[in-house]
C-alpha atoms as one frame of an Amber mdcrd trajectory, in Angstrom:
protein
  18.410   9.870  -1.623  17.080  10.534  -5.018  13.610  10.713  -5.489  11.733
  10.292  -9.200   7.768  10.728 -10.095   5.823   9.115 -12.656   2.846  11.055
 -13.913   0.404  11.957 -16.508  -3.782  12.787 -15.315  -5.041  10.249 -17.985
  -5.439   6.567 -16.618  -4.086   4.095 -18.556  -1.014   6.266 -20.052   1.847
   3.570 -18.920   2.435   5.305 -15.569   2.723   1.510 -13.426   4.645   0.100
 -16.517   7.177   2.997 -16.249   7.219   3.081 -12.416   7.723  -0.659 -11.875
  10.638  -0.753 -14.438  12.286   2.166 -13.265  12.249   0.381  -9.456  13.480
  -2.834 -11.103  16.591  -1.228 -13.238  17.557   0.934  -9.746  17.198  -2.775
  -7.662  19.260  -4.453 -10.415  22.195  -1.822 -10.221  22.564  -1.986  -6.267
  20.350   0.855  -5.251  18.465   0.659  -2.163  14.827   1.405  -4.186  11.411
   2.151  -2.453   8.650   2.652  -5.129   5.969   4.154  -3.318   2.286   4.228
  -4.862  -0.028   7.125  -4.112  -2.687   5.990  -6.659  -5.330   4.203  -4.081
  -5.541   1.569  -6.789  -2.486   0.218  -5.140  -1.187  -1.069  -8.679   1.942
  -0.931  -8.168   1.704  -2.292  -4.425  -0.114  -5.276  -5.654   2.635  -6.184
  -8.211   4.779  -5.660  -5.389   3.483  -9.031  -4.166   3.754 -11.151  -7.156
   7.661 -10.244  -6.528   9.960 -13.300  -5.812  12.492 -13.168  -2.793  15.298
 -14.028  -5.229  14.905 -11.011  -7.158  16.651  -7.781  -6.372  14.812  -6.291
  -3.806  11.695  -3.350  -3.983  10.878  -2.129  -1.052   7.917   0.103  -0.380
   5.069   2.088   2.074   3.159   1.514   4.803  -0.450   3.776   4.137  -2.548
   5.189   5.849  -5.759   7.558   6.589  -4.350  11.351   7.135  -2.391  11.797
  10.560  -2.220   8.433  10.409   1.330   7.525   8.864   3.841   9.545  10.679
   4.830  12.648   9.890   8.525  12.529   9.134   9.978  12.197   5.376   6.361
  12.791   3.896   5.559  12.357   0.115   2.540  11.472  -1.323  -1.187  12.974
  -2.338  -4.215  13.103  -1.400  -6.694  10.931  -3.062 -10.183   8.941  -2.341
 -10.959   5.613  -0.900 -13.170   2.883  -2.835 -15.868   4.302   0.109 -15.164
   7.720  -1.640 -13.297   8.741   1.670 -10.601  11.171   1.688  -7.292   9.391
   2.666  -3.425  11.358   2.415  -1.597   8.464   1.327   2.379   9.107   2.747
   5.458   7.800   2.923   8.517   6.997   5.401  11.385   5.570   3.273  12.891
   2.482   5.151  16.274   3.142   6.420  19.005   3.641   3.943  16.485   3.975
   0.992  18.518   5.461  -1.818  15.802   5.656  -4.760  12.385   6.610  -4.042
  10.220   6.093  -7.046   6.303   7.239  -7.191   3.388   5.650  -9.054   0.494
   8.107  -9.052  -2.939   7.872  -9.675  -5.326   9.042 -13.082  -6.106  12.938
 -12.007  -3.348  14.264 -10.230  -3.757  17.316  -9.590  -4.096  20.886  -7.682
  -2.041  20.553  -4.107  -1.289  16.752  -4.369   0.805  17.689  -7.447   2.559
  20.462  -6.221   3.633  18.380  -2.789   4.861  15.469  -5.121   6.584  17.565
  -7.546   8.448  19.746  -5.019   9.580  16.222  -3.217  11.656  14.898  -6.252
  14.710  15.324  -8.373  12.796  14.250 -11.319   9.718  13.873 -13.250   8.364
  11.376 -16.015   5.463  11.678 -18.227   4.495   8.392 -20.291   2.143   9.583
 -23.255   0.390   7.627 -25.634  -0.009   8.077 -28.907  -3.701   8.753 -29.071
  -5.848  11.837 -29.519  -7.236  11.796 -25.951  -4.335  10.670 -24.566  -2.068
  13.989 -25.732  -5.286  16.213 -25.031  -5.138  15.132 -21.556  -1.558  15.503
 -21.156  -1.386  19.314 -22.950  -3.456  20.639 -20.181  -0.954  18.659 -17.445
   2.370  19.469 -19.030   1.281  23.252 -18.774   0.366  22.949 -15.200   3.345
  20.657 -14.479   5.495  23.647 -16.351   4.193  26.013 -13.621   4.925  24.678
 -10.238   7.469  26.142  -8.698   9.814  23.457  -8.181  10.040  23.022 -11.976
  10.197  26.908 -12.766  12.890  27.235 -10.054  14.495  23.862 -11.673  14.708
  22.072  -8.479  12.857  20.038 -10.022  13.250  18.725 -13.964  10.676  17.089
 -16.382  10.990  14.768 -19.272   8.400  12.792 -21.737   8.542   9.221 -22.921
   6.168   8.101 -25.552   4.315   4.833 -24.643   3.503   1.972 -27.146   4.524
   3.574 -29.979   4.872   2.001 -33.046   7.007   4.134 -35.141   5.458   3.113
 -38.547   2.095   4.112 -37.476   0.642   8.059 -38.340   0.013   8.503 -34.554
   3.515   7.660 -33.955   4.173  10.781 -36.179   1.587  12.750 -34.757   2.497
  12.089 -31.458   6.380  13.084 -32.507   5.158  16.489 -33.693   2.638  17.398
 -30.577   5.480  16.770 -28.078   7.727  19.183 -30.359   6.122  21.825 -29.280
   7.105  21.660 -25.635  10.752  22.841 -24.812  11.047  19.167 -22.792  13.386
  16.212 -23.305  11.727  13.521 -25.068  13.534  10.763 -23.744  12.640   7.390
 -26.115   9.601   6.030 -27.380   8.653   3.062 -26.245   7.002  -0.266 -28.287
   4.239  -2.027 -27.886   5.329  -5.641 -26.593   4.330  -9.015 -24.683   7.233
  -8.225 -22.833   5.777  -6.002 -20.230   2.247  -7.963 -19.134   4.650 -10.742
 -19.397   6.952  -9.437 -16.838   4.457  -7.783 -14.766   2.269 -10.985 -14.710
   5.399 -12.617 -12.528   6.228  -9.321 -10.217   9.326  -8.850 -12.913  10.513
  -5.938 -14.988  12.799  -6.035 -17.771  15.648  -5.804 -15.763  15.156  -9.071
 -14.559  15.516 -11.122 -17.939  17.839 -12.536 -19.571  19.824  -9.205 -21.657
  19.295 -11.456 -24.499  15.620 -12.058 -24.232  14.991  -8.039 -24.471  17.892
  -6.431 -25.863  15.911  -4.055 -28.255  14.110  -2.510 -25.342  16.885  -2.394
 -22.820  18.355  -0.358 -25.715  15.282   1.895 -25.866  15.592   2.484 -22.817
  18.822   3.724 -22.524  18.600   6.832 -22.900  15.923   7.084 -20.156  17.779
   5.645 -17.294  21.199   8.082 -18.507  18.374  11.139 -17.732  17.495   9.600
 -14.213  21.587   8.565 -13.207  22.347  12.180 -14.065  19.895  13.583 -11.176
């Protein structure tokens, strides 16, 4: 089993859109996909149920307060409750699970980063191309640099840029502030209907017609090479 996370602190950076898509190309090629989501927003959970049955199948987690969710094959953080309650949100992979993907939530951070990123083969950071946006994500990428897992490289990290449109000066500006890390930067994204489009009907890109979004299935390309070579 292969396990992937999805992360950046700032909310709003792209993290379900990357997480969602990343469980729908695994489903589409056979794989055996839970995509688990420790952000107690339940995004990703709730698009989870706008899903049709005829679609390659997503499974996912059953939550719960902490103690409460078993305590075999355990990956997740800890986070707060709409009540402001403290909850460990875990996971037990069905049977057979092959692909474990993780949605997190804005902030992650501290010990609920270090127990994700020591769980999984692979990390992805979405990044926008705005000034508080790549503020945000300095501070994370240097903390995310540092854990263990990653220094050890048990565990590997790579950047995509989200929403990007390459004519744009923050396109450029975002180009040059992610040059300074030694990371992969593994495509940049567009801006397009396609994904509240998708999402809107529990789909993913994966799911349409090659046709319909051949530019972006070529984007991301080079993405899903990174993640089959875990």
């Amino acid at each position: 089993m292969k396990s992937f996370l999805v992360a950046n602190p700032k909310g709003g950076s792209g993290k379900s859109t990357l997480a969602t898509n990343l469980a729908g190309y695994f489903a589409r090629a056979g794989e055996q996909v839970m995509l688990g989501d420790t952000d107690v927003q339940q995004s990703s959970r709730e698009w989870l149920r706008l899903r049709s049955p005829q679609l390659p199948r997503i499974g996912t987690w059953e939550l719960g307060e902490r103690g409460k969710a078993g305590e075999a094959g355990k990956a997740g953080a800890a986070g707060k409750s709409a009540t402001g309650k403290a909850v460990s949100l875990t996971a037990r992979p069905p049977a057979g699970t092959t692909r474990v993907v993780l949605d997190t939530p804005a902030g992650l951070h501290g010990k609920a980063l270090e127990r994700c990123v020591k769980r999984v083969n692979r990390v992805i950071v979405p990044v926008q191309p705005s000034l508080f946006d790549m503020l945000a994500t300095r501070h994370f990428l240097e903390t995310l640099l540092a854990e263990k897992a990653v220094r050890k490289e048990r565990t590997f990290v790579a950047v995509v840029g989200m929403r990007v449109d390459a004519r744009t000066r923050a396109a450029s500006e975002l180009e040059s502030f992610l040059a300074s890390y030694e990371l992969p930067v593994l495509a940049y994204l567009r801006d397009t209907q396609l994904y509240p489009q998708t999402v809107a009907n529990g789909m993913t890109l994966f799911d349409l017609p090659p046709s319909r979004a051949a530019r972006d299935l070529t984007a991301w390309q080079p993405i899903l090479e990174w993640l089959d070579a875990a």
